[in-house]
Each structure stands twice: as C-alpha cells, then as structure tokens.
Backbone of each chain as ProteinMPNN parsed JSONL, in Angstrom:
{"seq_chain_A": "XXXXXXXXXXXXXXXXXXXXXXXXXXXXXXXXXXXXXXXXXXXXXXXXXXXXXXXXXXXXXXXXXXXXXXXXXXXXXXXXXXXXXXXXXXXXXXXXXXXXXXXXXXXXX", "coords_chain_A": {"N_chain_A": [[94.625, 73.115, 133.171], [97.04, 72.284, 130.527], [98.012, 73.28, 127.822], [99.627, 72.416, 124.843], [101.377, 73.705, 122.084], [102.277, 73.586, 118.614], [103.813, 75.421, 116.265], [104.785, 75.445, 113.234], [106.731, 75.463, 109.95], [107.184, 73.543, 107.162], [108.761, 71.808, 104.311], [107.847, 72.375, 100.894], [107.77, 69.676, 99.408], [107.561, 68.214, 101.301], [105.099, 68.01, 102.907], [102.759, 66.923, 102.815], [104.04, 64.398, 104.13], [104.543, 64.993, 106.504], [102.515, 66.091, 107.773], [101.08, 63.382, 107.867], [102.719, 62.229, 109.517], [102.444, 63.524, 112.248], [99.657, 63.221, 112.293], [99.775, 60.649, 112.481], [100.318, 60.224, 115.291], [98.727, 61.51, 116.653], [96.418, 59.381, 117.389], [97.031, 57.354, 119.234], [96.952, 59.109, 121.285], [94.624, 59.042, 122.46], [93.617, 57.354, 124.405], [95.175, 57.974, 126.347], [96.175, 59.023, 129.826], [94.517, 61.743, 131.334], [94.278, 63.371, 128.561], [92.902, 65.733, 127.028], [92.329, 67.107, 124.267], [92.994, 66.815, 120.96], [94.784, 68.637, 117.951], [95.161, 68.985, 114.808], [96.069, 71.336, 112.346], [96.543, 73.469, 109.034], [97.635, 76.658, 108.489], [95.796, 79.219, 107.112], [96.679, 80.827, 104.893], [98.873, 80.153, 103.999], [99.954, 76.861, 103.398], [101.773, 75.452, 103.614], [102.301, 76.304, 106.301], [102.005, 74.325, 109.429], [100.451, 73.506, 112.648], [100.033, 72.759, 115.507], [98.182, 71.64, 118.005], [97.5, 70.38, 121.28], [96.033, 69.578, 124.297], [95.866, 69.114, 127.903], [94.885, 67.376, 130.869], [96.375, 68.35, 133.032], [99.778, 69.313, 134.577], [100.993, 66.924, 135.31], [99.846, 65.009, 133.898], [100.869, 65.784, 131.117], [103.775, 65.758, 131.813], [103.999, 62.69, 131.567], [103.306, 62.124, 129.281], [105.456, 63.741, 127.673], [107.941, 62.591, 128.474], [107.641, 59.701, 127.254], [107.755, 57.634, 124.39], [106.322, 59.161, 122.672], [106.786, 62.131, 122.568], [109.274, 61.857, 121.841], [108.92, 61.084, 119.177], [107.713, 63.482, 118.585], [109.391, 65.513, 118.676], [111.2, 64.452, 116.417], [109.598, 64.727, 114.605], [109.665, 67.39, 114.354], [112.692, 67.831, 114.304], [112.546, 67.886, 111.062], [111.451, 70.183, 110.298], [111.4, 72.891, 108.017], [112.058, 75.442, 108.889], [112.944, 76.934, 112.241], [111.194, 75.659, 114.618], [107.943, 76.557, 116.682], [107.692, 75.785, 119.368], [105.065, 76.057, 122.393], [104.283, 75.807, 125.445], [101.526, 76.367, 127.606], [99.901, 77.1, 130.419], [96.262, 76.768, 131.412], [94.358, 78.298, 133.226], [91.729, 79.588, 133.674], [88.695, 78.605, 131.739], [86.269, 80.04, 129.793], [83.637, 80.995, 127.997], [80.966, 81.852, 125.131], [79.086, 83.099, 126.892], [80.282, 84.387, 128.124], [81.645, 86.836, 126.818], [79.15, 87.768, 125.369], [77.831, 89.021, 128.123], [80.299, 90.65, 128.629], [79.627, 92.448, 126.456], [76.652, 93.175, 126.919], [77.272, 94.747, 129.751], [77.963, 97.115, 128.457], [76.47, 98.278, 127.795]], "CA_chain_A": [[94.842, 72.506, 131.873], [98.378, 72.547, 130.038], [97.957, 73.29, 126.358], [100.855, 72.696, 123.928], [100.856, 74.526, 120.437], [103.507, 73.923, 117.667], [103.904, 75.969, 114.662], [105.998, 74.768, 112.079], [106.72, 75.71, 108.757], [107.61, 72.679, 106.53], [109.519, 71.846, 103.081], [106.701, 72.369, 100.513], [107.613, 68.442, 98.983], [107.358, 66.714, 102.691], [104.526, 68.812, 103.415], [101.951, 65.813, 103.363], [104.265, 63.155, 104.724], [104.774, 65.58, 107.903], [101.108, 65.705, 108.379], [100.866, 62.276, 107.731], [103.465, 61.698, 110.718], [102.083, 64.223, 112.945], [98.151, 62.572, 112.329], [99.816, 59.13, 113.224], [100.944, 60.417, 116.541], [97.085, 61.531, 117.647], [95.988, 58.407, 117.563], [97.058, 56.319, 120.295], [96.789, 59.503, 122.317], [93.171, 59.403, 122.585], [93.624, 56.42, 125.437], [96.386, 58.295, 127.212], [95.584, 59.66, 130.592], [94.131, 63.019, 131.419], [94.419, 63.518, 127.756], [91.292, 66.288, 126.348], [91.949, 66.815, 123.089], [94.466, 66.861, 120.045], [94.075, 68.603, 116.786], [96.065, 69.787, 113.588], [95.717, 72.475, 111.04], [96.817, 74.126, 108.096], [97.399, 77.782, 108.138], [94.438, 79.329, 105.751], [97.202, 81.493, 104.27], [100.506, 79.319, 103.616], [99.855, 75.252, 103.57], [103.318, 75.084, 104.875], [102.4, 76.322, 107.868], [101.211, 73.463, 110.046], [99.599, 74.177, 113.376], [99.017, 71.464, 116.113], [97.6, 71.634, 119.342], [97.25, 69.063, 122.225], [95.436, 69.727, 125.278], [96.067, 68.067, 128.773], [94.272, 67.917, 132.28], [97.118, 68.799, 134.252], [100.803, 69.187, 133.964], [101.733, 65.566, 135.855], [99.594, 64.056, 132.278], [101.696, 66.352, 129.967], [105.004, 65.531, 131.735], [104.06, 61.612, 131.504], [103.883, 62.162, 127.34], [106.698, 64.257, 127.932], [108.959, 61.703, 128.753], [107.405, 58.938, 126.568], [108.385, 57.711, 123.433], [104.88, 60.314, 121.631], [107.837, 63.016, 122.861], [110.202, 61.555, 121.372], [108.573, 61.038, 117.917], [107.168, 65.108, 117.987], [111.137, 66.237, 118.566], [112.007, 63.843, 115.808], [109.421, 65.478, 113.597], [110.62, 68.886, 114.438], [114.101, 68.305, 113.327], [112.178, 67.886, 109.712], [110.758, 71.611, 109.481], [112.061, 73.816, 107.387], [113.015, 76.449, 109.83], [113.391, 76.572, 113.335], [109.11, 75.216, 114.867], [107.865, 77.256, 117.496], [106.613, 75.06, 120.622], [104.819, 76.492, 123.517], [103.456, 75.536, 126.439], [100.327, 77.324, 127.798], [99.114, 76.876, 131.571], [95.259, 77.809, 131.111], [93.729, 78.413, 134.625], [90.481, 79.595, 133.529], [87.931, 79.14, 131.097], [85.208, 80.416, 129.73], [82.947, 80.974, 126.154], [80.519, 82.403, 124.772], [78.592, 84.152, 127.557], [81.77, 85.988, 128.798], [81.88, 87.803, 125.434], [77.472, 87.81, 125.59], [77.802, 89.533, 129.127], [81.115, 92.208, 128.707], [79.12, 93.444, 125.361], [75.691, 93.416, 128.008], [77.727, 95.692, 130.825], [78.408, 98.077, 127.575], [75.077, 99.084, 127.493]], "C_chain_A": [[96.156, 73.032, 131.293], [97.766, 72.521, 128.415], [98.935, 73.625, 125.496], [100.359, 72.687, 122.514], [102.496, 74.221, 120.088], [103.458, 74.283, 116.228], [105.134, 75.63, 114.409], [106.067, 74.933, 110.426], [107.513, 74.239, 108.042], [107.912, 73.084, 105.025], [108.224, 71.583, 102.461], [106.405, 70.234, 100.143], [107.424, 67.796, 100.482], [106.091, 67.183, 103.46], [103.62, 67.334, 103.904], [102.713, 64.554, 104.037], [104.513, 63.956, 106.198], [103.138, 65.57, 108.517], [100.432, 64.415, 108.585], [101.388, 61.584, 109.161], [103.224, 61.708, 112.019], [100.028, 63.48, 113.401], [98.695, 61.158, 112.91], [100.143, 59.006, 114.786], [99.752, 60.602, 117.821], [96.828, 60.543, 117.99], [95.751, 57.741, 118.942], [96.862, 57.35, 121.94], [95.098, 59.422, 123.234], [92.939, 58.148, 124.336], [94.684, 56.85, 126.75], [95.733, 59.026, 128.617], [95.316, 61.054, 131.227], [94.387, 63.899, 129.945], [92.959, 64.528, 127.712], [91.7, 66.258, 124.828], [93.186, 66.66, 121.815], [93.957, 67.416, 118.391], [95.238, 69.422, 116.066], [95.465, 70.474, 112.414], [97.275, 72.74, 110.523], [96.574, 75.365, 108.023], [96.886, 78.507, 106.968], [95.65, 80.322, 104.943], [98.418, 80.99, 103.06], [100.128, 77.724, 104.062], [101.047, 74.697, 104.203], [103.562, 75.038, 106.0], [101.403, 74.988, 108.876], [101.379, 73.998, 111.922], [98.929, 72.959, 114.195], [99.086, 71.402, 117.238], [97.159, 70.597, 120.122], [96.723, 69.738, 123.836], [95.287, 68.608, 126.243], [95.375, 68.337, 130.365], [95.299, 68.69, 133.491], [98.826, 68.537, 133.972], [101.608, 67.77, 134.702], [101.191, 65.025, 134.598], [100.521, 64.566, 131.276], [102.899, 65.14, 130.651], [105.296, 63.768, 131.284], [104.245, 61.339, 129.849], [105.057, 62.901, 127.24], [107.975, 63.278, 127.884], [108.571, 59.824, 128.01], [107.828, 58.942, 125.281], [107.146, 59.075, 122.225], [105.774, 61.521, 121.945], [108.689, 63.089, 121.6], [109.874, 62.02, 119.69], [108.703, 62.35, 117.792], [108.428, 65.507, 117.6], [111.65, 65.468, 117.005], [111.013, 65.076, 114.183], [109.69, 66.909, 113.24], [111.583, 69.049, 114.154], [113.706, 68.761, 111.922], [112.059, 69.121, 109.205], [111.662, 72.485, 108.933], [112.877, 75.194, 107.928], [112.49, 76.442, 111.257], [111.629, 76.569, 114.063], [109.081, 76.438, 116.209], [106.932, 76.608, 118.658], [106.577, 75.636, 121.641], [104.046, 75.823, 123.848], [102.567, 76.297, 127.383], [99.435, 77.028, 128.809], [97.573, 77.687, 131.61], [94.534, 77.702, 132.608], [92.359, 78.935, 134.408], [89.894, 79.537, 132.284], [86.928, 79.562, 130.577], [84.537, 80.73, 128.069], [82.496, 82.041, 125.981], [79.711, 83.703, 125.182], [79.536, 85.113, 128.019], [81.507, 86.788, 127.96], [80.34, 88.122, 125.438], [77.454, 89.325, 127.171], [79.043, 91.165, 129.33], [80.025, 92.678, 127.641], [78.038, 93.769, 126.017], [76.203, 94.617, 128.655], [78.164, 96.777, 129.616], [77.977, 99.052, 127.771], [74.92, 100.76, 128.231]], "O_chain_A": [[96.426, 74.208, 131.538], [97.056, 71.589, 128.037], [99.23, 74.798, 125.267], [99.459, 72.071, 121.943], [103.508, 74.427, 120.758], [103.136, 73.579, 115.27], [106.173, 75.539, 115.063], [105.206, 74.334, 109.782], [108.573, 73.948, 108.596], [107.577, 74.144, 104.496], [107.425, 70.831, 103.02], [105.397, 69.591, 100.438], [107.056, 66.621, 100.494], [105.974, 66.792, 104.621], [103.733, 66.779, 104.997], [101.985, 63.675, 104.497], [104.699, 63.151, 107.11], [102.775, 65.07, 109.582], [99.436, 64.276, 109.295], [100.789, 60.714, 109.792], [103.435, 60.821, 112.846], [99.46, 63.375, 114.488], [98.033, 60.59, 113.778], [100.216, 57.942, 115.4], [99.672, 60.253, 118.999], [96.935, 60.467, 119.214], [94.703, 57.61, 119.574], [96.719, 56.937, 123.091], [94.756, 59.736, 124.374], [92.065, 58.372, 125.174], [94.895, 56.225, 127.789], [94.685, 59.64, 128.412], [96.355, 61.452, 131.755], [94.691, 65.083, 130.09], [91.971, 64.119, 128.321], [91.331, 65.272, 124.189], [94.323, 66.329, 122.152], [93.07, 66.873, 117.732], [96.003, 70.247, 116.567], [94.514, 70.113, 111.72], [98.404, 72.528, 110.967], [95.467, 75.657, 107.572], [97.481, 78.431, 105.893], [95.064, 80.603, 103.897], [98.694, 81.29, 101.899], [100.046, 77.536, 105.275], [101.22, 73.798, 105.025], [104.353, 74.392, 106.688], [100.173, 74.944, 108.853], [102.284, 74.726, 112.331], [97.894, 72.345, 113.933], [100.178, 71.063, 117.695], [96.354, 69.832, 119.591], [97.517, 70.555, 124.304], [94.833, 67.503, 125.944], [95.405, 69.446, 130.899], [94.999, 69.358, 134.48], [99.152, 67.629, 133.208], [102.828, 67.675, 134.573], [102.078, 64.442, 133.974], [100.999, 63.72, 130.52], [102.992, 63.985, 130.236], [106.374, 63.411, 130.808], [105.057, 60.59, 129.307], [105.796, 62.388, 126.4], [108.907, 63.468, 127.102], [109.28, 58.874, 128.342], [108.273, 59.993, 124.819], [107.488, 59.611, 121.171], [105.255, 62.368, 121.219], [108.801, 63.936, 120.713], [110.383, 62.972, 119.098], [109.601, 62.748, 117.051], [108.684, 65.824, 116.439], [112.586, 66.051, 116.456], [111.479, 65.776, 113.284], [109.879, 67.421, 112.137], [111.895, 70.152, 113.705], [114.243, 69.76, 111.445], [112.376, 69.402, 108.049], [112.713, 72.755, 109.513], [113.899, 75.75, 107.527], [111.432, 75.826, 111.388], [110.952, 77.588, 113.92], [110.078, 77.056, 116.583], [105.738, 76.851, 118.828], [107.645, 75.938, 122.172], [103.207, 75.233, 123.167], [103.258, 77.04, 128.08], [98.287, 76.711, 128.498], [97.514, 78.904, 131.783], [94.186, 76.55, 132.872], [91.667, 78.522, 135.339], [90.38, 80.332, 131.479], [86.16, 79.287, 131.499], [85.26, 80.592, 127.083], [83.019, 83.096, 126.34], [79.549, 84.762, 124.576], [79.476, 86.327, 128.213], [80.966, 87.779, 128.45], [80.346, 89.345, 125.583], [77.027, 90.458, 126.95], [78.814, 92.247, 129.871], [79.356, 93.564, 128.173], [77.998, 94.998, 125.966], [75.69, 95.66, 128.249], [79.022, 97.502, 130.122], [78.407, 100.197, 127.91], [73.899, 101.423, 128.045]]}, "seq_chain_B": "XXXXXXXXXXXXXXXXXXXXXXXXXXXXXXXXXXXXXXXXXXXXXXXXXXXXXXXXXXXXXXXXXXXXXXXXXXXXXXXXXXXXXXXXXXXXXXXXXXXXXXXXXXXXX", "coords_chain_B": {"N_chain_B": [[98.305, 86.702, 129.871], [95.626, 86.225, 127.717], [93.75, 84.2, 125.469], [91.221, 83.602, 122.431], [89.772, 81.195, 120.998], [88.503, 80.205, 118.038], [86.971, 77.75, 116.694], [84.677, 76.763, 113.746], [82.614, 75.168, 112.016], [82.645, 75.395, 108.289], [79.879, 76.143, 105.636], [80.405, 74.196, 102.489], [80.449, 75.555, 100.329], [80.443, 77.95, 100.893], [82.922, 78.247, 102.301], [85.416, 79.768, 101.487], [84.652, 82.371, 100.937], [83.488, 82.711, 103.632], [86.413, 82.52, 105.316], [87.691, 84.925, 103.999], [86.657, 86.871, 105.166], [86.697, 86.186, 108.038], [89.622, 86.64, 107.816], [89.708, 89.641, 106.756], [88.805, 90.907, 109.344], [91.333, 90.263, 111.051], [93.543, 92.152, 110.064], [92.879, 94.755, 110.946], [93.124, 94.523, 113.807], [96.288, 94.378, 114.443], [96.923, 96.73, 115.446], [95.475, 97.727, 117.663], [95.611, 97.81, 120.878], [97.052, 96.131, 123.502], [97.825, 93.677, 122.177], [98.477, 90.515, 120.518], [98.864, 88.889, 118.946], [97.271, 87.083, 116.36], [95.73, 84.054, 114.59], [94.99, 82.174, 111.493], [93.494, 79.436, 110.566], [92.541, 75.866, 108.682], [91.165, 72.535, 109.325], [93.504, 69.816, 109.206], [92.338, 67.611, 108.026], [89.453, 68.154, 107.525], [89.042, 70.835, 105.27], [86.704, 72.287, 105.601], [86.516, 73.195, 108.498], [87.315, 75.319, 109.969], [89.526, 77.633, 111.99], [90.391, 79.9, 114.462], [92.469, 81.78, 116.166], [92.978, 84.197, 118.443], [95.187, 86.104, 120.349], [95.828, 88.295, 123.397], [97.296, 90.984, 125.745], [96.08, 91.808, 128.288], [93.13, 90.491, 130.178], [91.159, 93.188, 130.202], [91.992, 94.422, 127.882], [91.228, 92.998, 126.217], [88.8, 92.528, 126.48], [87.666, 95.569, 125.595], [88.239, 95.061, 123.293], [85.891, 93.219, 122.796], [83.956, 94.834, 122.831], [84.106, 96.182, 120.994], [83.678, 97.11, 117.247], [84.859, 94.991, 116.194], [84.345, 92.607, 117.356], [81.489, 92.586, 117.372], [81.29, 91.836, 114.408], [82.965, 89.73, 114.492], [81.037, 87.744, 115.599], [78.766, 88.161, 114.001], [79.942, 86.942, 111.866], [80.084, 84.062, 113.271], [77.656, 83.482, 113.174], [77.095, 82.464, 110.599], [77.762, 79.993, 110.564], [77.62, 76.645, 109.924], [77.317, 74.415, 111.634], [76.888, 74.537, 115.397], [79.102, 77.352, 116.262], [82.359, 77.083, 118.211], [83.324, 78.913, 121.046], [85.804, 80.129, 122.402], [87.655, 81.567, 125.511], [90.44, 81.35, 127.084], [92.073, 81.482, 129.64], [95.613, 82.053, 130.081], [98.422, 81.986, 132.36], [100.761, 81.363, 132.353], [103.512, 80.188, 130.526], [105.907, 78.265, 128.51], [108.332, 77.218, 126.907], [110.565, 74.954, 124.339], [112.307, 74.549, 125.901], [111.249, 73.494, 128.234], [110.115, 71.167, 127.902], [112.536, 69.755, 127.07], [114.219, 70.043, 129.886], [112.36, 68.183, 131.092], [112.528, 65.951, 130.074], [114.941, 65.089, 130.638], [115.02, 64.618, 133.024], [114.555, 62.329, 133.653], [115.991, 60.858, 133.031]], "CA_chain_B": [[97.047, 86.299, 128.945], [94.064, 86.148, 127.061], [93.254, 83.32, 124.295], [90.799, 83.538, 121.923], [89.918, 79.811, 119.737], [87.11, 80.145, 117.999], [86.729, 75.896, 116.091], [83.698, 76.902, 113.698], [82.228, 74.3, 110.788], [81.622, 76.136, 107.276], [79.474, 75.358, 104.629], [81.733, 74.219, 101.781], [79.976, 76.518, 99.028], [80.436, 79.362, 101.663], [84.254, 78.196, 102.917], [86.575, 80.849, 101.396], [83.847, 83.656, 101.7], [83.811, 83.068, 105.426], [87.868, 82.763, 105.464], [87.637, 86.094, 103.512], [85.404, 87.455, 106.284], [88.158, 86.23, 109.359], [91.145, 87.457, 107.121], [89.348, 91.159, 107.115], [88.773, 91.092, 110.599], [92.322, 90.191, 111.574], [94.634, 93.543, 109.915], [92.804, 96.364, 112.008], [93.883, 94.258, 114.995], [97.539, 94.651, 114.494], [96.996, 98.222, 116.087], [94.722, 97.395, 118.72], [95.849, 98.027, 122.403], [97.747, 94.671, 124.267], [97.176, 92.465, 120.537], [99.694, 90.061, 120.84], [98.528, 87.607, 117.689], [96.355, 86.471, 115.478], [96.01, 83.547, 113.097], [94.034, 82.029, 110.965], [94.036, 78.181, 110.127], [92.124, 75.189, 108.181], [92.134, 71.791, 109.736], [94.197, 69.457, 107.988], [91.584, 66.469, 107.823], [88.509, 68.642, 107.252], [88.964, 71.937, 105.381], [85.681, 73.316, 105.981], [86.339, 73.442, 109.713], [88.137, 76.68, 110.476], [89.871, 77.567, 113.481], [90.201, 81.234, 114.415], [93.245, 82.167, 117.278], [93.239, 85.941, 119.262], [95.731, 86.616, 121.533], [95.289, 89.437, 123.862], [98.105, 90.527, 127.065], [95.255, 90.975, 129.795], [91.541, 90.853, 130.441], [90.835, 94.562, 129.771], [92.586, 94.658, 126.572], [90.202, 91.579, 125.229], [87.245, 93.598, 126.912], [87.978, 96.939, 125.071], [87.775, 94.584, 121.514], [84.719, 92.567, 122.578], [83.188, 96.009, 122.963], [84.21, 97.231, 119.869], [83.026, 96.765, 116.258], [85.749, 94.032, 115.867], [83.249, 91.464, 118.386], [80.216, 92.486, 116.551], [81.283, 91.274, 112.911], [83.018, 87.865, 114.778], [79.892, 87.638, 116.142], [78.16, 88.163, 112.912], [80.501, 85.85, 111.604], [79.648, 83.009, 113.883], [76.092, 83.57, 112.811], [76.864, 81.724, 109.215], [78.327, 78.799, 110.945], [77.095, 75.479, 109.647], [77.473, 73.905, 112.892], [77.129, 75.633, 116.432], [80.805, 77.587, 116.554], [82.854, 76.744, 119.659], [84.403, 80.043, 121.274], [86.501, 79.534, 124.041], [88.717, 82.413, 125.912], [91.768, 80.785, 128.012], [93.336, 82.743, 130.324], [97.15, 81.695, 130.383], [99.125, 82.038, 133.357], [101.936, 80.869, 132.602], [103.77, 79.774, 129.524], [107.001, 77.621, 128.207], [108.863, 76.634, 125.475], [110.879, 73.805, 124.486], [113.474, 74.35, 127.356], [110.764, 72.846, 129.441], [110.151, 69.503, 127.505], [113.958, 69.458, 127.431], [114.294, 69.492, 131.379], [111.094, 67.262, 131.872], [112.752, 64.655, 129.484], [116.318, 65.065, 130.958], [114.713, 64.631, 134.779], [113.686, 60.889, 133.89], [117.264, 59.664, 132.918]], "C_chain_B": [[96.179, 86.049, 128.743], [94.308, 85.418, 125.761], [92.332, 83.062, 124.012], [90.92, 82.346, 121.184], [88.631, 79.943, 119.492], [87.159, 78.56, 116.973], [85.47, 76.597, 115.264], [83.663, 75.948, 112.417], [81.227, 74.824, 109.269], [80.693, 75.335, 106.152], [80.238, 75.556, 103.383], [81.655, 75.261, 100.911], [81.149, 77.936, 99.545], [82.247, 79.981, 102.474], [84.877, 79.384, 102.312], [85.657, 82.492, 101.254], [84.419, 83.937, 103.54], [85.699, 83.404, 105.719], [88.19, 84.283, 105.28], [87.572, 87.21, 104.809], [86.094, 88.036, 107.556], [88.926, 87.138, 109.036], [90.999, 88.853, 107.552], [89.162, 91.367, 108.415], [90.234, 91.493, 111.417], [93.664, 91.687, 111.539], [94.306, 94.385, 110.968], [93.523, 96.053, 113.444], [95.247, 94.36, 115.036], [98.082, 96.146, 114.97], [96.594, 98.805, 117.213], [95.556, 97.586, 120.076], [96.268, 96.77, 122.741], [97.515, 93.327, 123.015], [98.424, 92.048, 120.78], [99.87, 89.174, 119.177], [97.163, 87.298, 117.379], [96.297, 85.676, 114.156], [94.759, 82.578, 112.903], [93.619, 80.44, 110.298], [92.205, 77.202, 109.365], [92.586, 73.983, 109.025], [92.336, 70.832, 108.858], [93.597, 68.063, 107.349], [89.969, 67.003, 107.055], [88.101, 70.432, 106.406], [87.679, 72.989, 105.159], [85.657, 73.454, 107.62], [87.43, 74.424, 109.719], [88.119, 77.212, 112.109], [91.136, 79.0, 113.637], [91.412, 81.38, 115.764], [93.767, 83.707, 117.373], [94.427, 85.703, 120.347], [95.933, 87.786, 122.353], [96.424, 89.699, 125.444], [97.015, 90.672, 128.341], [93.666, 91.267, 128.929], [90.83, 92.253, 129.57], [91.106, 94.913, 128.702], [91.366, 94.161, 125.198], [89.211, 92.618, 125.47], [87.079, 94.487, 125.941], [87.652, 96.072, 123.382], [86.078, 94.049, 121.576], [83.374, 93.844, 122.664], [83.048, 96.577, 121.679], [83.135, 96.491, 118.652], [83.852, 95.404, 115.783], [84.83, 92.608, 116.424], [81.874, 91.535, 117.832], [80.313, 92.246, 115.21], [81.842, 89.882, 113.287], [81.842, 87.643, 114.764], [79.016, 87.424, 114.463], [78.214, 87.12, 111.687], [80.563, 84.472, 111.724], [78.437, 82.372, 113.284], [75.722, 82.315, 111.595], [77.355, 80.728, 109.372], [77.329, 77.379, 110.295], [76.412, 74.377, 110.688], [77.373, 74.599, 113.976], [78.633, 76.05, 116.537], [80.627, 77.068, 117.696], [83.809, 77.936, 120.317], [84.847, 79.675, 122.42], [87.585, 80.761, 124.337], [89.56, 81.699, 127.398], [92.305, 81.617, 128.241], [94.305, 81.648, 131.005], [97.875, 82.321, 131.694], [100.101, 82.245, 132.915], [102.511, 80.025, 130.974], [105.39, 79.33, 129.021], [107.617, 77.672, 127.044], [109.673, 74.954, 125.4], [112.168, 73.358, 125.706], [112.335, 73.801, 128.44], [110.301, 71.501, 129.071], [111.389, 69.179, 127.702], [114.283, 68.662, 128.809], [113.381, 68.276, 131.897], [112.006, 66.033, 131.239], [114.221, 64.039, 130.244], [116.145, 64.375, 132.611], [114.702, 62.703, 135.049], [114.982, 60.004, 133.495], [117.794, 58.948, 133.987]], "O_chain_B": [[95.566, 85.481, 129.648], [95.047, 85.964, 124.942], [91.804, 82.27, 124.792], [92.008, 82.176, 120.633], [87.729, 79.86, 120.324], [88.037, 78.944, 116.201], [84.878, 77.268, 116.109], [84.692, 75.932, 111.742], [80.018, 74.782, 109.042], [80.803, 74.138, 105.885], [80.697, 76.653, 103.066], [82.668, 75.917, 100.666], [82.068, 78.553, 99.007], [82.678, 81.056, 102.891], [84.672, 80.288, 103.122], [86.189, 83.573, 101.507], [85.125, 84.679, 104.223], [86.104, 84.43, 106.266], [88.816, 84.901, 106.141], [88.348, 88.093, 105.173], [86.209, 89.161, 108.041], [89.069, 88.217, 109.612], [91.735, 89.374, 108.391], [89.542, 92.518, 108.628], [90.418, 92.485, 112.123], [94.377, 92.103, 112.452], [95.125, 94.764, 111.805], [94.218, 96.833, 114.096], [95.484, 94.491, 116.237], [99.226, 96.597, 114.907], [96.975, 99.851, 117.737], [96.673, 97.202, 119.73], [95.631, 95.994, 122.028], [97.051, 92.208, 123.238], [99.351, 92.769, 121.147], [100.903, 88.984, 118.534], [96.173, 87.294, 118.111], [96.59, 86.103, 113.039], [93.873, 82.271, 113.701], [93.411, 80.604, 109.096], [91.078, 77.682, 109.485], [93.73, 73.918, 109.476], [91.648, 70.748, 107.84], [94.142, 67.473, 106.415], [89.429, 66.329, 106.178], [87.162, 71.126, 106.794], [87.692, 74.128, 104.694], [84.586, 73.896, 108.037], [88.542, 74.025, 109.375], [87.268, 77.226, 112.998], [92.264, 79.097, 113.155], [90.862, 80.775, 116.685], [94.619, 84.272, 116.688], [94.194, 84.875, 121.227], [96.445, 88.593, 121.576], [96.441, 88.771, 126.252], [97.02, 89.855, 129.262], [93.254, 91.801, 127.899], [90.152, 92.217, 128.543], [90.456, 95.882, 128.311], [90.939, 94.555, 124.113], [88.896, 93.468, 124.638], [86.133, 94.172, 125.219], [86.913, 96.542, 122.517], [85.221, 94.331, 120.738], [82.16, 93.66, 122.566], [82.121, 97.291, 121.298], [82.211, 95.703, 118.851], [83.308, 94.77, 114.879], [84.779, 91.624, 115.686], [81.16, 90.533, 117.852], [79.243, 92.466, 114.642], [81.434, 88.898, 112.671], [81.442, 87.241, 113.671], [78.805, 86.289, 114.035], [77.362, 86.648, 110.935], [80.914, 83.703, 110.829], [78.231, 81.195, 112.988], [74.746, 81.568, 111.518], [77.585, 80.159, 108.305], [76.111, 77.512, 110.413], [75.369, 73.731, 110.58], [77.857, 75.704, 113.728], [79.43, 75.177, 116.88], [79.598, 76.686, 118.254], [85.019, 77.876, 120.097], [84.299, 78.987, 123.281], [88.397, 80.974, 123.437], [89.104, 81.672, 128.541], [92.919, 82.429, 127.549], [94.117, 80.818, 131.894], [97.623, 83.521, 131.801], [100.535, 83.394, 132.993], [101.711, 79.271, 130.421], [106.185, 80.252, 129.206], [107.142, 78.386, 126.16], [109.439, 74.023, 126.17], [112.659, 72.31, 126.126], [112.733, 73.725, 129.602], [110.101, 70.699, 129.982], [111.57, 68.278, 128.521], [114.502, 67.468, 129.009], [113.622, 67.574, 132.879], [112.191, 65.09, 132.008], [114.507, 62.849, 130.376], [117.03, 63.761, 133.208], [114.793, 62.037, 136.08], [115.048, 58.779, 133.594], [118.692, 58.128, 133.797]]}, "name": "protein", "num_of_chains": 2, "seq": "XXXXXXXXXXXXXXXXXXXXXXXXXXXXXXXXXXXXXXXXXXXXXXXXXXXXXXXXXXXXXXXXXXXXXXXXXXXXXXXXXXXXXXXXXXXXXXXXXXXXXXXXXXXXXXXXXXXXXXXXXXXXXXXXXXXXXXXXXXXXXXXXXXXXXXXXXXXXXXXXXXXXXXXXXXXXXXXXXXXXXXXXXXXXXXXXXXXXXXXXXXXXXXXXXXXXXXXXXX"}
C-alpha cells in the first residue's frame, strides 16, 4: 500500500475555500482504481492546519493519479498554502491493529 | 518506521474532553526513545471524529511505549469511544516527497 499525507498550513481567509477544493477532489476518486481510501482533517490545535491523506493499493495506482489531471489539481492547490505544504509518500508493507498492541502488552506479563 | 492512526468517533458532549485526554498524552512523548511525531487532528466534515497519528523509528521503540503507561491511558482512551475506534500500526519502508510526484509526472511527457 502507498499512502500519501499532505500537511499544509493555509491563509486563515481561504481556509474554507481550500477545504472546499481539496473535498471536491475526493470525490471522483472513490471510482479510481486500486484506490482504498481518502480523508481530510483539521489539526485539533490550529484550523489552519489541514491534513489529508489518500491511500492506494500499490504504487502502479498512485503513479496513474500521479500523472492525471487529480495531480495536477492537488499541486495547484499547494501553490495556495501559506507556507511551503509538506507531502509525503509512505510505502506501508505491513499492517496490523489492535491485537499487535493486545499481544506486545500480553508478552509483558 | 512505525505508524500509529488511531480514526476514533466521539460523543459530541464528550468531544473536547476526549481531545483534552489525546493532547495530555502527546507532551511526555516528545522524550520518549525513537519518537519521531505526533499529531492530533479533527476531520474536516465531521468534528466529532478524531484522528490520532504516532510515529515511532522502529518496532522496538513502539514496543517499549505500548508497554508503558503511555498504551494503557490510549487504551483507556479508546474505551470512551462512541463508535468501535480503528487502530492501525503501518510499518513504512520506504518514504518520498514531492521530488517523486515530480519525476512520476515528468516520465509521462
């Protein structure tokens, strides 16, 4: 799974039309292929900070939004932020929940 | 790497208690052994859904917290969830920035 994260601090006045831009962009991903999930936040501290995560089966589905115009748009909204966004990309090779964390606190004992 | 997401759904009464709750959790970690990050977010459609991010540099590092008293007040934390939380630990490989959308976009001219 490829998982891209972008923090971004925005101008307090464009704050809702950036989320507004950023929510219109999920959308059409939901049909895209090897797509899992897509989601945006608001840092509980600073509202400025926006916070949006996309999750992909494999990095041949990323690179295909990659090179689509849903690319294009994100870069366009990233010129907007107030200071310089911070996008990473995040190869996750394994995962796991609740019992992992259930089972190390178990082997404590 | 090690990634921590915990997604959990509060009850609204109870929303900035629980935030409270995270927040206190998060300082002691800034001292912690391989702590790389931690933040703290709202999402931007629903703000009673809160969405919790650890970062940790390996395995053993995460271990050593989920052992501690820091994993037994998440934990405790979870407890007042509205909804079943969703914890999830991603182990990263491998990780980018925007010099690799760059090249992916540049490859297709």
């Amino acid at each position: 799974m490829v998982q891209v994260t972008l923090a971004m601090v925005v101008y307090p006045r464009r704050r809702e039309e950036m989320i507004h831009a950023l929510r219109s962009l999920m959308l059409p991903l939901l049909a895209a292929p090897g797509f899992i999930s897509c989601r945006l936040f608001r840092d509980a501290d600073n509202p400025n900070t926006i916070f949006y995560v996309e999750e992909w089966h494999s990095q041949g589905d990323l690179e295909l939004q990659i090179r689509s115009t849903h690319y294009s748009r994100l870069l366009s909204i990233m010129e907007e932020a107030a200071e310089p966004p911070e996008l990473r990309l995040n190869w996750v090779t394994e995962v796991r929940g609740l019992e992992y964390v259930e089972a190390a606190r178990v082997c404590d004992r």
